[in-house]
C-alpha positions in Angstrom: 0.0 0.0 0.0 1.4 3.3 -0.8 1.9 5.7 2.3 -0.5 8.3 0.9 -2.1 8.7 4.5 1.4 10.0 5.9 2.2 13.8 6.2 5.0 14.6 3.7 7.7 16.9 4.1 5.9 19.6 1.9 2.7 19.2 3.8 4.4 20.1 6.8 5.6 23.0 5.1 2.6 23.7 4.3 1.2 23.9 8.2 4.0 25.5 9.1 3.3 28.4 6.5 -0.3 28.5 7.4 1.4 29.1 10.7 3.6 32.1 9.8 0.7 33.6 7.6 -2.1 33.8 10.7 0.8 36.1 12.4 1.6 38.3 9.8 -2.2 38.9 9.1 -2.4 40.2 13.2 -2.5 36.9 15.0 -1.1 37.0 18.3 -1.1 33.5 18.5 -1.9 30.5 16.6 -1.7 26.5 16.3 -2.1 24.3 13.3 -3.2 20.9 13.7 -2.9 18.8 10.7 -4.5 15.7 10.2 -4.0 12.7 7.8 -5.8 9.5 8.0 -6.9 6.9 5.6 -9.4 3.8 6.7 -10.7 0.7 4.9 -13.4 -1.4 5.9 -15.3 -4.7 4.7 -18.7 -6.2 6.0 -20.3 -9.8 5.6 -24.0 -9.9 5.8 -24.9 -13.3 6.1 -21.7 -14.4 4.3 -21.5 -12.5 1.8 -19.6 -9.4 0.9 -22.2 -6.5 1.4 -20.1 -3.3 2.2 -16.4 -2.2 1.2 -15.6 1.6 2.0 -12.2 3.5 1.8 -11.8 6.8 3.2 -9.1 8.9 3.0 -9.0 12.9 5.1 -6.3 15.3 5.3 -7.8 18.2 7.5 -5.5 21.7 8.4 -7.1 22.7 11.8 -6.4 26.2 12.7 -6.9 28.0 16.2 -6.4 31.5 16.3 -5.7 34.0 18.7 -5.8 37.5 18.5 -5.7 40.0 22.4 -7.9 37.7 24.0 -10.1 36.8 21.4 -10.0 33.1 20.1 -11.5 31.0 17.1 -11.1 27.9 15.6 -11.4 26.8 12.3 -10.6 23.9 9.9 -10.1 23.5 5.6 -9.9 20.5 3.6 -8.4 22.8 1.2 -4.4 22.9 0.8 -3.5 24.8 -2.1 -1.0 27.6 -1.4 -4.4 30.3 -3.0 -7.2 29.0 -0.6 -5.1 28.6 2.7 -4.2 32.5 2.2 -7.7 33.4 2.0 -8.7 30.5 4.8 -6.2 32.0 6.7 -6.9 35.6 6.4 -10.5 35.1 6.9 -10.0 33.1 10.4 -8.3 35.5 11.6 -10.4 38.9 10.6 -13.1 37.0 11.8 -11.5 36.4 15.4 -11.3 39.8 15.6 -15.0 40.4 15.8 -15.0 38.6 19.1 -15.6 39.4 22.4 -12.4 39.8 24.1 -11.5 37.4 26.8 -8.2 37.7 29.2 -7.9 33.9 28.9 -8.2 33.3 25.6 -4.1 32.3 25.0 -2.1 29.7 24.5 -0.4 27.7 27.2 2.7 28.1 29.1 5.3 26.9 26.8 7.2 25.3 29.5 4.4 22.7 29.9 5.2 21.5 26.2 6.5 18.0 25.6 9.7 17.1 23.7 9.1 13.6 23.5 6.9 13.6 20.7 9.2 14.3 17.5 8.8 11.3 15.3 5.2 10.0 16.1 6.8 6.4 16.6 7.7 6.8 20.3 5.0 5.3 22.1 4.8 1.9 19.8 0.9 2.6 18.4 1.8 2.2 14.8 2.0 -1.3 13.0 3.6 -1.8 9.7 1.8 -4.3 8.9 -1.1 -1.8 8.0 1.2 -1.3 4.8 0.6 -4.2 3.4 -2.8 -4.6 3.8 -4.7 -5.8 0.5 -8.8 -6.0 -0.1 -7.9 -9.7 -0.7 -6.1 -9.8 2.3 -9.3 -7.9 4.5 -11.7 -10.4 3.1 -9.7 -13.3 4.1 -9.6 -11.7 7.8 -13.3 -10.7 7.7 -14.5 -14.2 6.4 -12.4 -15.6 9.1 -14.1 -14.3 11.8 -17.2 -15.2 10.5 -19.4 -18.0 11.6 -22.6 -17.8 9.3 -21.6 -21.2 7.3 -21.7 -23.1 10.7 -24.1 -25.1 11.8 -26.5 -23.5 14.6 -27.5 -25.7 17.5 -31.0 -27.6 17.2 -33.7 -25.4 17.7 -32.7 -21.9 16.8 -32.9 -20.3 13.4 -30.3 -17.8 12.3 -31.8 -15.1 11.3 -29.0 -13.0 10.1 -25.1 -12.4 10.7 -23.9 -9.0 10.3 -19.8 -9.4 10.6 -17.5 -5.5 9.2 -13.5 -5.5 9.4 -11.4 -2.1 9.4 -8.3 -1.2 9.5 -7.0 2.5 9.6 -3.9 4.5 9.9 -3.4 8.2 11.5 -0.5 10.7 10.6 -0.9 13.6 13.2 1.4 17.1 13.2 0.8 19.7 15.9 2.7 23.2 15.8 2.1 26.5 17.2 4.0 30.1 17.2 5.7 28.9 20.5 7.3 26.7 18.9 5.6 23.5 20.1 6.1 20.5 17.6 4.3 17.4 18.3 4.2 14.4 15.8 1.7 10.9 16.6 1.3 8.3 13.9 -0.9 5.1 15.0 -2.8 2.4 13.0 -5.7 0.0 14.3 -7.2 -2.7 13.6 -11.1 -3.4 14.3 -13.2 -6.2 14.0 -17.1 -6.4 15.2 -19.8 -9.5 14.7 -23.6 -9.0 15.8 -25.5 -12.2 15.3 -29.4 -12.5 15.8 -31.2 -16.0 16.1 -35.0 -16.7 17.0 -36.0 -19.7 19.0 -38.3 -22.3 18.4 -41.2 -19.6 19.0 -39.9 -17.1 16.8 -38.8 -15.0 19.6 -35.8 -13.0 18.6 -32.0 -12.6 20.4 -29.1 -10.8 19.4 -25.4 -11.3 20.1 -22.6 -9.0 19.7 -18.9 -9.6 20.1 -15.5 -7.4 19.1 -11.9 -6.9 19.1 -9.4 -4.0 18.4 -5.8 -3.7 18.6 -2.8 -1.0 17.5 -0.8 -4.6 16.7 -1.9 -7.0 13.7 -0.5 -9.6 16.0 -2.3 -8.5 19.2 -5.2 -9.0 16.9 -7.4 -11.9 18.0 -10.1 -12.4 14.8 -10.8 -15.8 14.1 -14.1 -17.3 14.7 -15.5 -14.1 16.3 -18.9 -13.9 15.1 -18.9 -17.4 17.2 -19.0 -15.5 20.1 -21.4 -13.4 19.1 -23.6 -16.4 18.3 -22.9 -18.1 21.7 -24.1 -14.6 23.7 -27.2 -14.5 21.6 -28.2 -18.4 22.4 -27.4 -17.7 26.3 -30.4 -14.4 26.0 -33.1 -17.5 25.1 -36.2 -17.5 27.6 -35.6 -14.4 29.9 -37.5 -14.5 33.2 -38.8 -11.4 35.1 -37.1 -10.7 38.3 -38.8 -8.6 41.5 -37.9 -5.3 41.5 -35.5 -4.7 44.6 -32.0 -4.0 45.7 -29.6 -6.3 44.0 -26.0 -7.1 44.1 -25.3 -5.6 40.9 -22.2 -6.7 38.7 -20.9 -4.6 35.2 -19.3 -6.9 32.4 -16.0 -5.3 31.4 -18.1 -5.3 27.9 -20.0 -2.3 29.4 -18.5 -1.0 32.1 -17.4 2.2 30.8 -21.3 3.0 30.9 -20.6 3.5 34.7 -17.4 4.8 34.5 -17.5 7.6 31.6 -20.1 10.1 33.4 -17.3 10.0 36.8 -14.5 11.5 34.2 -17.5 13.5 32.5 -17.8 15.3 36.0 -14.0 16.3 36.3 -14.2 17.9 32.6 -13.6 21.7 33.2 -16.8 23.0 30.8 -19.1 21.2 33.1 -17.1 22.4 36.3 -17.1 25.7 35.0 -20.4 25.9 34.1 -22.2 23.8 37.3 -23.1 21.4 34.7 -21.1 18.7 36.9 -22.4 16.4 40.2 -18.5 16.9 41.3 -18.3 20.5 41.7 -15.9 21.4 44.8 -14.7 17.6 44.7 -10.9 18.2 43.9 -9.3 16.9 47.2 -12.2 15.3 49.1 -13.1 11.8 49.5 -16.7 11.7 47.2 -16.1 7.6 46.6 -15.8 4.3 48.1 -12.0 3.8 49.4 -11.5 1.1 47.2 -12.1 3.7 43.8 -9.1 4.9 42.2 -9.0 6.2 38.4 -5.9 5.9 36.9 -4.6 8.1 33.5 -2.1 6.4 31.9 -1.3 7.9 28.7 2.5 6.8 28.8 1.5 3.5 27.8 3.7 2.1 24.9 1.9 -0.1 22.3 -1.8 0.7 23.4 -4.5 2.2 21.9 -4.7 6.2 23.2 -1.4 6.9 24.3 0.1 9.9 23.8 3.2 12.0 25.0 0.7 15.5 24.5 -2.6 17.0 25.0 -4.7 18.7 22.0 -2.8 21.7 23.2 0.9 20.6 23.1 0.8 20.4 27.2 2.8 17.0 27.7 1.2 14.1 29.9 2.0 11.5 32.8 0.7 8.9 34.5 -1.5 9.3 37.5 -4.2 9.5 40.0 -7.8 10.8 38.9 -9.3 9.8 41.9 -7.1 7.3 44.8 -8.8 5.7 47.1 -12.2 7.2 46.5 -10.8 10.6 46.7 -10.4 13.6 43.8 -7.2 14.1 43.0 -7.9 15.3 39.7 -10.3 18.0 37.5 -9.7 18.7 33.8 -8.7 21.6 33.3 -7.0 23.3 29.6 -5.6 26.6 29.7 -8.6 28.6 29.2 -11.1 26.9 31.4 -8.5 26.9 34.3 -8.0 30.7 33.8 -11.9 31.4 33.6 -11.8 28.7 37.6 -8.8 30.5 38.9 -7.2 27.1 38.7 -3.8 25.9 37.6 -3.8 24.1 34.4 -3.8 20.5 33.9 -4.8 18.4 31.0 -7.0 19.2 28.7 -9.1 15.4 28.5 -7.8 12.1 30.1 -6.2 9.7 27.7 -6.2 6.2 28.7 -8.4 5.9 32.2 -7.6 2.4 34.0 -9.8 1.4 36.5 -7.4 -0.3 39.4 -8.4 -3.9 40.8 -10.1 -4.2 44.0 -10.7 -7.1 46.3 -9.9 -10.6 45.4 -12.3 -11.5 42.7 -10.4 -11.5 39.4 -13.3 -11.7 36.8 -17.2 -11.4 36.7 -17.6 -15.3 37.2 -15.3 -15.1 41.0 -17.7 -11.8 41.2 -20.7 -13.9 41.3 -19.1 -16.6 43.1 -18.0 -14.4 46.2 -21.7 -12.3 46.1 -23.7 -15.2 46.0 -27.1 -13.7 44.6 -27.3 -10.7 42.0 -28.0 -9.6 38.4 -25.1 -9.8 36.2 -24.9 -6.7 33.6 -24.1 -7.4 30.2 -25.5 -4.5 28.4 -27.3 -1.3 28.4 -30.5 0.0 26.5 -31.1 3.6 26.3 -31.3 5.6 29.2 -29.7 9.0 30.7 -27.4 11.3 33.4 -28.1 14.3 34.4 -24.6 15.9 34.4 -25.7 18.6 37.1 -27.0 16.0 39.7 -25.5 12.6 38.9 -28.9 10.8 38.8 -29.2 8.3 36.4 -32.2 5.5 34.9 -30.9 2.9 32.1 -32.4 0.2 30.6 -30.2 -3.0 31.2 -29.9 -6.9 30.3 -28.0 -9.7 31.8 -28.2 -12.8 33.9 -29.7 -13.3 37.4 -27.0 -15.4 39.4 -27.5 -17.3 42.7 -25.2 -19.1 44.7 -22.5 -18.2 42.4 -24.4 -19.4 39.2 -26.7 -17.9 36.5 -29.7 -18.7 37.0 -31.4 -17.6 33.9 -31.4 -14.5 31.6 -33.2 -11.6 32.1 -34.2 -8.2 30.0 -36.3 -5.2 30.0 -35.0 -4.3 33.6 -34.3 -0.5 34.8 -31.8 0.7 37.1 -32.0 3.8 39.0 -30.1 5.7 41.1 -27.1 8.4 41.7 -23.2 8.1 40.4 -22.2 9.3 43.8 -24.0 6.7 45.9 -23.5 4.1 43.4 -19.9 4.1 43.7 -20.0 4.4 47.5 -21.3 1.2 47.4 -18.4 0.0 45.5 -17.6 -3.8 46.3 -14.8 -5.0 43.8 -12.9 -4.4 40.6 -11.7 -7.4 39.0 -8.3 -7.6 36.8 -10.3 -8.6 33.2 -10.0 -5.3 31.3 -9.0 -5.9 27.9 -5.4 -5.1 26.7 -4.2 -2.0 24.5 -7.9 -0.6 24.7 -7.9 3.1 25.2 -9.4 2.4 28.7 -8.8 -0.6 30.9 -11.8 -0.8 32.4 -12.6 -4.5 34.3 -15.8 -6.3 35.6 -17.2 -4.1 38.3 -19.6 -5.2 41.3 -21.7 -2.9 43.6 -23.8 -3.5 46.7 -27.5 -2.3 47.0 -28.6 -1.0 43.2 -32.7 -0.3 42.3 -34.1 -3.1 40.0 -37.4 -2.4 38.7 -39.0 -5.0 36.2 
């Protein structure tokens, strides 16, 4: 494959000019961000081919900043004649905005150096290279599992099985001279499989896998999977609503984990859009909580020496121990809080074992009695309060074993109470995922049938 999706030596030239040309039209400030990508993807329905997309984006993205006024703006376009009228335009019209004190770039001391040829942190695969449509529909046939025979009794109604693979060039400068460089690749794979029983009642499975590494990339017979969850949904049975031990598949656990780093984003703080206002340095969780960032992670998906504002990262606490160690904070939200700067979004949040249950199954066998959650349906936060109501399905286990499936359930409650009642984090987070987030079990949450 030819490297078309990497950023040549005249396309940085290019950024770089867009750079020097915001200045000289009265800029006091400005970043480029330039982004090349190119993806490919392949779907089976029911075993045949039945999708093949390519996409290939190169994108200039261009913050301006002129005496405390700030705008950002993006062109497809990279001739030499557009980008002077792009450029000229973004920043005449950042002019006609409100002034605001904090409107700046950051400190230039919190820059990185580490990121310089975008092969650092181990996320790119050259493999990706030689990636052929022949060669994504061996890959994508592989993985599915319509041409096998389903068990007595069930009908397959249809398999739905889509490969992709993609690869990311990414150049960040600005007139402080920050220079950042990223490239990564990915590959993706997904099945959903849907069966009816003998009564024509209808169940659907779903199963994927993603890694930065063609060889950390476990494909084969995936769909199989998918067909073995939809067989274990057959002939649900209503359980009384009621507090129930409640335990989170890693599947879906991010569901109860992504509003928590929601809360410590600065536009919500800044705005009392967030259930964790005033939080930074008190204990709000169960002592067993702690929220890890590690973006230094080399060879997984997310990691990254730098920000989207140049400000380099590290490793560390969010929250430790059920305490707030962390808010989210760029450069102009923390200016508009009074507040030192951090980061401006986590990167790779890992969700630190707890207790001695390793996976969902020891979960179940050390609660006893609860409902096992293995996906969500609908539902919603509120951001300012932390409340939440979502539609679940899963398993009802007792005595450490699952009883039978069950579907159409709600559960209700608040983020804050819900991770008070914390119990146990197991050590079953997928690898090189941008989050490592494991099974989770909690004490005490509202069922209602």
């Amino acid at each position: 494959m030819a490297n078309n999706w990497k950023i040549t030596e005249s396309e940085a030239a290019i950024a770089q000019k867009c750079l020097d040309n915001a200045i000289k039209a009265g800029a006091t400030g400005a970043k480029v961000a330039l982004t090349k990508s190119v993806g490919d993807t392949q779907g089976l329905l029911n075993g045949d081919l039945d999708k093949v997309t390519h996409l290939a984006e190169r994108v200039i993205f261009l913050t301006v900043f002129v005496d405390g006024r700030g705008g950002s703006f993006a062109t497809n376009r990279l001739d030499e004649e557009s980008l002077e009228v792009f450029v000229k335009s973004s920043v005449d019209n950042t002019k006609l905005l409100a002034q605001d004190e904090f409107r700046k770039l950051p400190d230039p001391s919190r820059y990185t150096d580490k990121a310089k040829t975008g092969l650092e942190l181990d996320i790119y695969d050259e493999t990706y290279e030689g990636m052929e449509p022949e060669g994504r529909f061996k890959i994508v046939s592989a993985a599915s599992c319509f041409k096998d025979i389903v068990p007595d009794g069930y009908e397959l109604i249809s398999e739905e099985t889509e490969y992709a693979d993609s690869a990311a060039d990414y150049l960040l400068i600005d007139s402080q001279g920050l220079n950042c460089r990223r490239r990564e690749s990915c590959f993706d794979i997904s099945s959903e499989v849907t069966i009816a029983d003998k009564d024509g009642n209808k169940y659907s499975g779903y199963s994927w896998a993603s890694a930065p590494h063609f060889a950390d990339f476990n494909y084969e017979g995936l769909a199989r999977e998918a067909l073995k969850r939809a067989i274990a949904q057959v002939g649900p049975k209503e359980v009384p609503s009621g507090k129930y031990n409640m335990i989170v598949d890693t599947e879906v656990a991010s569901k109860v984990v992504s509003p928590l780093l929601s809360a410590l984003s600065g536009s919500g703080l800044q705005q009392n859009n967030s259930f964790l206002i005033d939080s930074l340095g008190k204990k709000m969780f169960h002592e067993g909580v702690t929220f890890m960032d590690l973006p230094i992670s080399p060879g997984c998906i997310g990691a990254r020496f730098n920000d989207s504002e140049g400000v380099a990262t590290k490793n560390g606490p969010i929250i430790e121990n059920g305490v707030v160690k962390m808010y989210f904070l760029n450069t102009y939200m923390a200016g508009k809080m009074g507040m030192e700067p951090t980061i401006s979004d986590y990167s790779r949040v890992s969700v630190k074992p707890y207790g001695p249950c390793e996976d969902k199954d020891s979960m179940m066998a050390s609660l006893g009695e609860g409902i096992l959650v293995t996906g969500f349906n609908g539902g919603n936060c509120n951001s300012a309060t932390g409340d939440f109501s979502y539609g679940i399905e899963g398993f009802y286990f007792k005595d450490g074993k699952i009883e039978f499936p069950v579907k159409e359930m709600l559960i209700t409650g608040n983020f804050i109470s819900l991770w008070n009642n914390f119990l146990a984090a197991g050590s079953d987070s997928r690898p090189y995922l941008p989050s490592e987030i494991p099974s989770l079990a909690f004490a005490s949450v509202d069922f209602s049938a």
